[in-house]
C-alpha positions in Angstrom: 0.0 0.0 0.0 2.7 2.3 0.7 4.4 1.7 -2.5 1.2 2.2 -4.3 0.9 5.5 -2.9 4.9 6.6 -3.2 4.1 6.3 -6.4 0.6 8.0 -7.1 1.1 11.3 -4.9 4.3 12.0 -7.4 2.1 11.3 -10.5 -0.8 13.2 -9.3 1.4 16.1 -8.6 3.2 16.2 -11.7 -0.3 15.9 -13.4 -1.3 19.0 -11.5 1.6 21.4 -12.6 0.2 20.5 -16.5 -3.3 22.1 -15.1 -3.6 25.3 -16.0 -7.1 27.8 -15.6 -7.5 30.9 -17.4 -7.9 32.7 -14.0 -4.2 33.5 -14.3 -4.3 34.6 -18.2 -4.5 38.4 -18.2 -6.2 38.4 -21.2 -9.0 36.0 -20.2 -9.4 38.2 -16.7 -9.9 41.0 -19.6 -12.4 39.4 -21.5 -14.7 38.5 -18.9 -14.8 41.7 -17.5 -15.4 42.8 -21.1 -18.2 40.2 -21.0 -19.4 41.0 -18.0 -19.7 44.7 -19.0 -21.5 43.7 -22.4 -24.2 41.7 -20.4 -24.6 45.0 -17.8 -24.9 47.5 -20.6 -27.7 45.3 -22.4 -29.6 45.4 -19.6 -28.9 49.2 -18.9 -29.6 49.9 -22.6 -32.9 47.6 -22.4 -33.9 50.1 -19.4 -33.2 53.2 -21.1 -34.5 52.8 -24.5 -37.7 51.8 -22.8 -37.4 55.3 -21.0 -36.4 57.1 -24.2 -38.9 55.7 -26.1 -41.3 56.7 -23.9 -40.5 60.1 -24.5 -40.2 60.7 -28.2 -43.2 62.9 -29.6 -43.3 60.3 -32.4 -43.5 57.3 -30.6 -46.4 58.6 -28.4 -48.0 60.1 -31.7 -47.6 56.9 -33.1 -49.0 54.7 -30.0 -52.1 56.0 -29.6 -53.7 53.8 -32.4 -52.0 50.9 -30.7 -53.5 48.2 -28.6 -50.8 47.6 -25.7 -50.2 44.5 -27.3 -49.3 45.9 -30.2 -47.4 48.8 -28.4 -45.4 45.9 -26.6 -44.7 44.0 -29.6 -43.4 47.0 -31.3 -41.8 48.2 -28.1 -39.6 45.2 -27.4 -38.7 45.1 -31.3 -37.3 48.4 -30.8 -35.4 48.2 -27.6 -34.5 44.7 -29.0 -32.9 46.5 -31.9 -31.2 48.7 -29.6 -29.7 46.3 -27.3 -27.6 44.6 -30.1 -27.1 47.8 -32.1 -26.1 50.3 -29.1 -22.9 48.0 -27.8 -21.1 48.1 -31.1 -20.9 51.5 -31.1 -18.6 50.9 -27.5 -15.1 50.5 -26.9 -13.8 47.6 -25.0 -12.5 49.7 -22.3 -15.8 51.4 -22.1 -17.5 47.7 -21.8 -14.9 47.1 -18.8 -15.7 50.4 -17.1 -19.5 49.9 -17.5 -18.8 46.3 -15.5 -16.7 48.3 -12.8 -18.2 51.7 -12.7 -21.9 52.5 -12.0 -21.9 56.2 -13.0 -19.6 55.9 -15.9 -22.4 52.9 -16.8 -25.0 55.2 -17.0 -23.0 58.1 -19.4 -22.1 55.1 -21.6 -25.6 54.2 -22.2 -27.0 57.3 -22.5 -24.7 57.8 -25.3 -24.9 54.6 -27.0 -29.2 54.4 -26.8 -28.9 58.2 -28.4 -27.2 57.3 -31.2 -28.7 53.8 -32.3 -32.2 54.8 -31.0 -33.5 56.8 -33.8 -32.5 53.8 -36.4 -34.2 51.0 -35.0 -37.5 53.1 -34.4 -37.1 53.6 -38.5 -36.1 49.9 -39.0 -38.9 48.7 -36.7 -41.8 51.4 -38.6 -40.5 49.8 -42.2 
């Protein structure tokens, strides 16, 4: 018995210096934080294009003749729209800063929701 194991604790630790996790790649530390702000700033950018939209002249001329199902269905098209527009138009070290930074999330989003907004309402109406 002792022999067996003189022999298996060696060969189990020599197996264990040929593990290796990406915890200790920089680069992967970098990308999940990257992921992690893409998956914040989709749900911030969900939340705000629901506000912005909300308060376009347009959108609440063009509502009115709406049932609310129809408002929804058109709604979450839109903000859909926006959500995978809005975080191409970010730098990766913005995505990292909206994962790290609360306030700096909501300037980000703001910005991004302005500018990709306006072309999903057109995409959506066509």
């Amino acid at each position: 018995m002792k022999k067996t194991a003189a022999f298996i604790v060696p060969f189990i630790l020599a197996l264990t210096g040929c593990v290796t996790t990406d915890s200790m790649d920089p680069t992967a530390a970098g990308s999940t934080t990257q992921q992690l702000g893409t998956v914040a700033m989709k749900i911030a950018i969900n939340a705000k294009c629901t506000t912005e939209l909300e308060n376009l002249p347009a959108w609440k001329t063009a509502t009115r003749v709406m049932t609310a199902e129809q408002k929804s269905n058109v709604q979450s098209q839109i903000c859909g729209c926006v959500s995978e527009k809005a975080p191409q138009s970010v730098t990766a070290v913005d995505l990292a800063t909206v994962a790290l930074d609360p306030q700096a999330r909501a300037a980000i989003v703001s910005n991004a929701v302005t500018k990709t907004i306006n072309a999903c309402v057109a995409e959506a109406i066509r």
